[in-house]
C-alpha positions in Angstrom: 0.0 0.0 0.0 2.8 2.2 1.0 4.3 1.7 -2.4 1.3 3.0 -4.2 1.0 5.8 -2.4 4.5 6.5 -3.0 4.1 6.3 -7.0 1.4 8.1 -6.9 3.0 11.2 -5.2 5.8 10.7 -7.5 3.1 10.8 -10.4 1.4 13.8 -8.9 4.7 15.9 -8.8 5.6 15.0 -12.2 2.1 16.1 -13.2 3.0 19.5 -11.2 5.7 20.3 -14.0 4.3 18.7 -16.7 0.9 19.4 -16.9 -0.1 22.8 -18.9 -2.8 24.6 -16.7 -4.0 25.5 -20.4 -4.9 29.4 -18.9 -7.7 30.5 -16.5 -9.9 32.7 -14.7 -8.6 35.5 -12.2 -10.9 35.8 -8.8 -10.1 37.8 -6.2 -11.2 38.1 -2.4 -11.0 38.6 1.4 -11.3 36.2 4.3 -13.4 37.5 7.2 -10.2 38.2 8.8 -8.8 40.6 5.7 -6.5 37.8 4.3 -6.3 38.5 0.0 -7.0 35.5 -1.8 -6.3 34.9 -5.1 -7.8 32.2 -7.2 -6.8 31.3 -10.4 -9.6 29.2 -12.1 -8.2 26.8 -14.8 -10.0 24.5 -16.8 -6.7 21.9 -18.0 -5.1 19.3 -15.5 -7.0 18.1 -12.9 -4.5 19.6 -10.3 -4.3 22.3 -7.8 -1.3 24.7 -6.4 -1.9 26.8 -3.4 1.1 29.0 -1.8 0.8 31.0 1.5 2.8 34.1 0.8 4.4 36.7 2.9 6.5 40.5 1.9 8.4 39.0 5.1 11.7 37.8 4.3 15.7 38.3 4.1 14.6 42.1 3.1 14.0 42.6 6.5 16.2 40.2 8.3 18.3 41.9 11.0 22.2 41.1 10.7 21.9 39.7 13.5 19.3 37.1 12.1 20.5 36.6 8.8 18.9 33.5 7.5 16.5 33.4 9.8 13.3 33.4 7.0 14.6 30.2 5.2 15.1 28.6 8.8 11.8 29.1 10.2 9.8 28.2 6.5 11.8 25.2 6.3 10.9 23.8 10.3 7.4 25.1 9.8 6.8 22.1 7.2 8.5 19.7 9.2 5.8 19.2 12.4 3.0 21.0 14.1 1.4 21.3 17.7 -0.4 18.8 16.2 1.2 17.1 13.9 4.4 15.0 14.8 7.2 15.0 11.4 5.5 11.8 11.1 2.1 11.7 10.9 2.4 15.5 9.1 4.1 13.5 6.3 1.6 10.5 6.3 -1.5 13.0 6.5 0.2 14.8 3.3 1.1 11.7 1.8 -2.7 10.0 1.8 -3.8 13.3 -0.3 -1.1 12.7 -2.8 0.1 16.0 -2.0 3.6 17.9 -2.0 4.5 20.0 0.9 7.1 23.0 0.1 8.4 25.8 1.7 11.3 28.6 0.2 12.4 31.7 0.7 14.0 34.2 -1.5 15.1 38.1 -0.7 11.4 39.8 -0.8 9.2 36.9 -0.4 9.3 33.7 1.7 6.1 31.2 0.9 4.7 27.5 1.5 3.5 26.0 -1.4 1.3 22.5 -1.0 0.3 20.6 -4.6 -2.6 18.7 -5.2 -5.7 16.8 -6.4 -8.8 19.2 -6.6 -10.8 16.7 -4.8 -8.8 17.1 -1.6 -9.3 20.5 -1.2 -10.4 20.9 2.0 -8.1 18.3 3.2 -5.3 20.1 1.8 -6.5 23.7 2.9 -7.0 22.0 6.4 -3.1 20.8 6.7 -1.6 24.3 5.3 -3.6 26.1 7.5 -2.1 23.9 10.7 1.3 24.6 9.1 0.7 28.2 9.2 -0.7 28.5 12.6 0.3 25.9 14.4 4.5 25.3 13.6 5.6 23.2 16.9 9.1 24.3 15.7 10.4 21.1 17.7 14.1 21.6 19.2 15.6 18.3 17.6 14.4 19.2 14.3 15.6 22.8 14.7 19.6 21.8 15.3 19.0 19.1 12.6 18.2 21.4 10.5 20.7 24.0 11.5 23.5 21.5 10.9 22.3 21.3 7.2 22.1 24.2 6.1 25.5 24.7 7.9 27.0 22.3 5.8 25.6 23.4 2.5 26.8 27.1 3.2 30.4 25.5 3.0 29.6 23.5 -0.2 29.2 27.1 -1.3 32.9 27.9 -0.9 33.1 24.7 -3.2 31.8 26.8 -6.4 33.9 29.5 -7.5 30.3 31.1 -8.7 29.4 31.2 -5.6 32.0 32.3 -3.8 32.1 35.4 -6.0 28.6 36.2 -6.2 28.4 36.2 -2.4 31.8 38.5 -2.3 30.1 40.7 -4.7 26.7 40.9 -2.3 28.7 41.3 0.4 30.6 44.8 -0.8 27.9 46.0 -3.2 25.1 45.8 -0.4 27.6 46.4 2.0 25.2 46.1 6.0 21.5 45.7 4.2 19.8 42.7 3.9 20.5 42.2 0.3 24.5 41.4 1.7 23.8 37.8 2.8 22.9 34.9 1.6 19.3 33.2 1.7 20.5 30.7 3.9 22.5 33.4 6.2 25.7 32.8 7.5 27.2 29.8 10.0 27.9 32.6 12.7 23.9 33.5 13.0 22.4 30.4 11.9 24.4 29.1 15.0 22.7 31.5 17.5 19.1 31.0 15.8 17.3 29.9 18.9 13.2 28.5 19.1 11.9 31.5 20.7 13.5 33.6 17.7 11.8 31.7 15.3 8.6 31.9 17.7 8.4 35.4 17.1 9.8 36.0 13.5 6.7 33.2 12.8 4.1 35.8 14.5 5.7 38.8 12.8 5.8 36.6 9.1 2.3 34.5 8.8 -0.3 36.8 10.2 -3.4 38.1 8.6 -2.2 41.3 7.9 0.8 40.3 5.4 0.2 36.7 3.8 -1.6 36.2 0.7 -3.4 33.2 -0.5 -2.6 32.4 -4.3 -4.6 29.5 -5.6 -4.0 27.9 -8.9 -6.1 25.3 -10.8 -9.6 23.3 -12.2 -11.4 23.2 -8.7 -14.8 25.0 -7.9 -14.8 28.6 -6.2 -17.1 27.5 -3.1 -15.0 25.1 -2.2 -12.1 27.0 -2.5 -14.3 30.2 0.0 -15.7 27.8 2.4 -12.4 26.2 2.9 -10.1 28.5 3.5 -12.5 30.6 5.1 -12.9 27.7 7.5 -9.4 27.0 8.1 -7.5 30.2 7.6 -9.9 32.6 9.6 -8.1 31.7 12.6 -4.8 33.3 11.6 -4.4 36.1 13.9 -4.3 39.7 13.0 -0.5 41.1 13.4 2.2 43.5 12.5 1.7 44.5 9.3 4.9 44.6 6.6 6.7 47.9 6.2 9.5 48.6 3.8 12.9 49.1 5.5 15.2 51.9 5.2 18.0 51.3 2.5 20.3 53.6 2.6 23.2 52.4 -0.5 25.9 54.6 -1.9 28.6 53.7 -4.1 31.2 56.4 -3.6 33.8 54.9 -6.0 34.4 51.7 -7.6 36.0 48.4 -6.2 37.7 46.0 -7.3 38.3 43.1 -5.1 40.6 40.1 -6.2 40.6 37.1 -4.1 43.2 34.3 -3.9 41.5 31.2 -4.7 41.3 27.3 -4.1 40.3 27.1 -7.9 41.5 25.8 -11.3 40.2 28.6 -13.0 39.7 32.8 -12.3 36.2 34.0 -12.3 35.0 37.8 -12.9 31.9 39.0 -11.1 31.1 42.9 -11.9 28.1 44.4 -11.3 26.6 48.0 -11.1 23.6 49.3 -9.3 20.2 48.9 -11.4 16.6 49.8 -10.7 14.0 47.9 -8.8 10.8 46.5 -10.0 9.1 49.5 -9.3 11.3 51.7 -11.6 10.2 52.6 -14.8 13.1 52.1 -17.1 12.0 48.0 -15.4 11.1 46.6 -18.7 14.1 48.1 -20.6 16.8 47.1 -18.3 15.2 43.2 -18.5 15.6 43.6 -22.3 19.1 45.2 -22.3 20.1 42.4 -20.0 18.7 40.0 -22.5 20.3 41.4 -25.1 23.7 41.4 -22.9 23.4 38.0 -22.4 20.2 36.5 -21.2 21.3 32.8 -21.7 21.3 33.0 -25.5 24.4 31.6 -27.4 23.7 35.0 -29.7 23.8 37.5 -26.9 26.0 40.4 -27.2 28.7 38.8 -24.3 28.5 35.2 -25.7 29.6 36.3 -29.1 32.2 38.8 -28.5 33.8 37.1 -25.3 33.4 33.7 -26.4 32.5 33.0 -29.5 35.4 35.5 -31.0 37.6 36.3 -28.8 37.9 32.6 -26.9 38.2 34.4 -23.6 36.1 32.8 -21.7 34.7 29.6 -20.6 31.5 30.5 -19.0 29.4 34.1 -19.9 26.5 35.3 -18.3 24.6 38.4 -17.2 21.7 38.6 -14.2 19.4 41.5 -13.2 17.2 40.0 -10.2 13.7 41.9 -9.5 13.9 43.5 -6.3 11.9 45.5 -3.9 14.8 47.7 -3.3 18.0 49.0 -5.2 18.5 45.8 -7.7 22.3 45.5 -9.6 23.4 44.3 -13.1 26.4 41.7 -13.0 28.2 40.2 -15.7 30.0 36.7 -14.6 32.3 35.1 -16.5 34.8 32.0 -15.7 37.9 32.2 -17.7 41.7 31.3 -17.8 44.1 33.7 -15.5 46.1 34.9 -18.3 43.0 36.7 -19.9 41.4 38.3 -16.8 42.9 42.0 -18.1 41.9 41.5 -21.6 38.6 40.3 -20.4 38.0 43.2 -18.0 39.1 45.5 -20.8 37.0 43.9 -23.5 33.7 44.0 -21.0 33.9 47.9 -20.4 34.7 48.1 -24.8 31.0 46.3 -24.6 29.6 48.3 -22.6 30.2 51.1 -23.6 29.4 50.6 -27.3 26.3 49.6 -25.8 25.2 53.3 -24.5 26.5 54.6 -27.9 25.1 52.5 -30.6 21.4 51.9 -31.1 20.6 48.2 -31.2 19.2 47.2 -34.3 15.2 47.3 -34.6 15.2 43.4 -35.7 17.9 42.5 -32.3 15.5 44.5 -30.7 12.3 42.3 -32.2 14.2 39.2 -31.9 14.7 39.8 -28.4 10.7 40.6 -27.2 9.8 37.5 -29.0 12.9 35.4 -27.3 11.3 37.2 -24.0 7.8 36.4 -24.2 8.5 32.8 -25.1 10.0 32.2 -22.5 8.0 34.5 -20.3 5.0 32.0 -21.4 6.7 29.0 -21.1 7.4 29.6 -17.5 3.6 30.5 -16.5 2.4 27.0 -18.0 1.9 25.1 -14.6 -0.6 26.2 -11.8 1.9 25.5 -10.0 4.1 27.9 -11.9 1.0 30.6 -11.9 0.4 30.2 -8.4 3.7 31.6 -7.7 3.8 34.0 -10.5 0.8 35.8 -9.5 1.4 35.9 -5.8 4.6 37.2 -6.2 3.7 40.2 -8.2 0.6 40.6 -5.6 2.7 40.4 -2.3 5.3 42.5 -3.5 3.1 45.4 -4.6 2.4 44.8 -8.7 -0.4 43.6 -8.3 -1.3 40.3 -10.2 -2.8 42.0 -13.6 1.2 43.2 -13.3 2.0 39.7 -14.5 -0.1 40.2 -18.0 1.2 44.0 -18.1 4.8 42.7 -17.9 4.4 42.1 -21.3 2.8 44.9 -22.8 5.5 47.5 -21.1 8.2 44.5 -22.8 6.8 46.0 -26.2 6.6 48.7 -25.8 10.3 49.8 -25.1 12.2 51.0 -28.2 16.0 51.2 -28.7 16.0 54.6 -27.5 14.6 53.4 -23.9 17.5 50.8 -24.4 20.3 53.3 -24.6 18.8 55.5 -21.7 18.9 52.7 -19.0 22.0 51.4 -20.2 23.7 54.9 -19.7 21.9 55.3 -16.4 23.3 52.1 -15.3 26.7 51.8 -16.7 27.9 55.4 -16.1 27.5 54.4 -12.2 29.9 52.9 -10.1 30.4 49.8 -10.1 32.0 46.3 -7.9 34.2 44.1 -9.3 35.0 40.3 -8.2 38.0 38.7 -9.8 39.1 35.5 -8.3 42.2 34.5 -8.9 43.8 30.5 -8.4 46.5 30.3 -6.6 50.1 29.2 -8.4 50.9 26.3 -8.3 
């Protein structure tokens, strides 16, 4: 029996990125206690996605209590006041279902997957999760030792060693200067009553959000969570913290390293997903080099020039002051050449107008993969919530690609000049001789 129910969980998550959600209908309400639902109607696989959302997150971690988002989502899936690790995995298991939880830099969420008919089965167990998190001491130092041992896997990749160099000195004391996970030092000192507290501060009524995803019937979806979730208390309500960033000069930092190879990290302060110019730096990026072997770094760093192993540029959405990095792997001898050859790029890049077709071919590479990535409720949930809890608004997700087309190659040239006239960090890791 045990076996069955195992294949068919593995069946269900393999339904949960395979399935198309084949589009749907948008609803959205309040809970009797004020928490937002949203509830994405589909008509496609016979599957639903529900995440429980929260603004709460590394954005306003403490340094102190770096990490401490990821910690307390990850223990609150792992037992309740009423649940024991055990019979919380057996009751998910029975339903089929798949229990998440993950946290990022302006959101942290737990996401649950599953069939529509055990809705209120499902709504019942993420609603205990929520409230109820027993945030048992054995579990907590288990888990404290793992993610221990995966931040020093991270001194293992020479990507990400200097991507989190390049946090540290480009965010300098904000939140933004860790690492998800936080660091060994605070992780460490992470005690039960400070994940008490962060819990009551994170998954009240006044800051989650309730994004549902999938072919299931509104009234059950209301009576529900209404039932389950309308015991979530009222709390402190989410307000943005006070970044205060200035880049003086430029740095470069080089760092002696364990490696067989040197790796460049350079990045330059970039707007956030409120900013206007948001659309037109997410092209120029993609343009840049947004994982296209046609890209503008690819060609002329790789593909010419044979100076590198590994090209790629990133501009993450964020709630606060975002950056731009290119990162490259590469051999020593050509880390000058490189550096030399990136600011030759960039430059031309706030001189010379893109071409109209580059600039076609790119909004069509976009919105393919913008659409392939929304094909899932499960995928949707999270889309739609995330734009919601971090102040878009939902509809922002369908307006994304509107303001995509309507930037022009002048907009282009703007934000790249607003962004790579700044000041900027550089990362070069260096191998040691040997």
């Amino acid at each position: 029996m045990r076996r069955k129910k195992l294949l068919y969980l593995v069946i269900l998550i393999q339904m949960m990125f395979l399935q198309s959600a084949f589009g749907g209908k948008m609803e959205s309400f309040t809970l009797k206690n004020n928490i937002k639902v949203l509830f994405n109607r589909t008509t496609g696989a016979e599957v639903v996605a529900a995440r429980i959302m929260t603004p709460i997150s590394v954005i306003n971690e403490t340094s102190d209590k770096s990490g401490i988002s990821h910690l307390t989502a990850k223990l609150m899936t792992h037992s309740t006041k009423n649940r024991s690790s055990e019979i919380l995995a057996k009751d998910t298991e029975n339903i089929g279902a798949y229990l998440s939880a993950n946290a990022d830099y302006d959101t942290t969420e737990i996401g649950m997957f599953f069939l529509p008919e055990y809705f209120d089965k499902a709504a019942e167990i993420l609603a205990d999760v929520i409230i109820n998190p027993a945030f048992d001491e054995k579990e907590l130092s288990f888990k404290k030792q793992t993610i221990t041992a995966t931040l020093d896997s991270r001194k293992d990749s020479i990507g990400c060693t200097a991507s989190d160099e390049f946090k540290k000195i480009f965010y300098r004391n904000v939140p933004y200067s860790t690492p998800i996970l936080g660091s060994k030092e605070t992780i460490s000192k992470l005690n039960r009553e400070d994940l008490i507290k962060w819990h009551q501060y994170s998954y009240n009524a006044s800051n989650i959000l309730i994004s549902i995803s999938g072919n299931v019937d509104e009234k059950i979806v209301r009576q529900s969570l209404e039932k389950y979730f309308s015991n979530v208390p009222t709390g402190v309500k989410f307000e943005m913290p006070a970044f205060n960033i200035k880049h003086a000069e430029s740095i470069k930092k080089e760092i002696k390293g364990k490696f067989n190879q040197a790796y460049i990290y350079m990045g330059f302060p970039a707007p956030n997903l409120y900013d206007k110019d948001f659309a037109a730096i997410n092209i120029a990026t993609s343009v840049l080099n947004g994982g296209r072997m046609t890209s503008r770094l690819f060609v002329e760093l790789r593909e010419k020039l044979g100076l590198a192993y590994a090209v790629g540029a990133v501009y993450p959405s964020r709630r606060e002051e975002s950056h731009f990095a290119v990162h490259i792997g590469l051999d020593k001898k050509n880390i000058d050449l490189t550096l030399k050859k990136i600011d030759e790029i960039l430059k031309d890049f706030c001189t010379v107008k893109i071409s109209e077709q580059e600039l076609k071919d790119t909004k069509t590479y976009m919105k393919g993969t913008y659409v392939m990535s929304r094909q899932t409720v499960w995928e949707q949930s999270y889309y739609y919530g995330l734009r919601e809890v971090t102040g878009k608004g939902y509809q922002y997700d369908t307006e994304f690609i509107k303001d995509i087309e309507k930037v022009t190659t002048q907009d282009i040239i703007n934000v790249a000049n607003k962004v790579f006239s700044q000041n900027s960090v550089t990362v070069i890791i260096n191998p040691n001789e040997k």
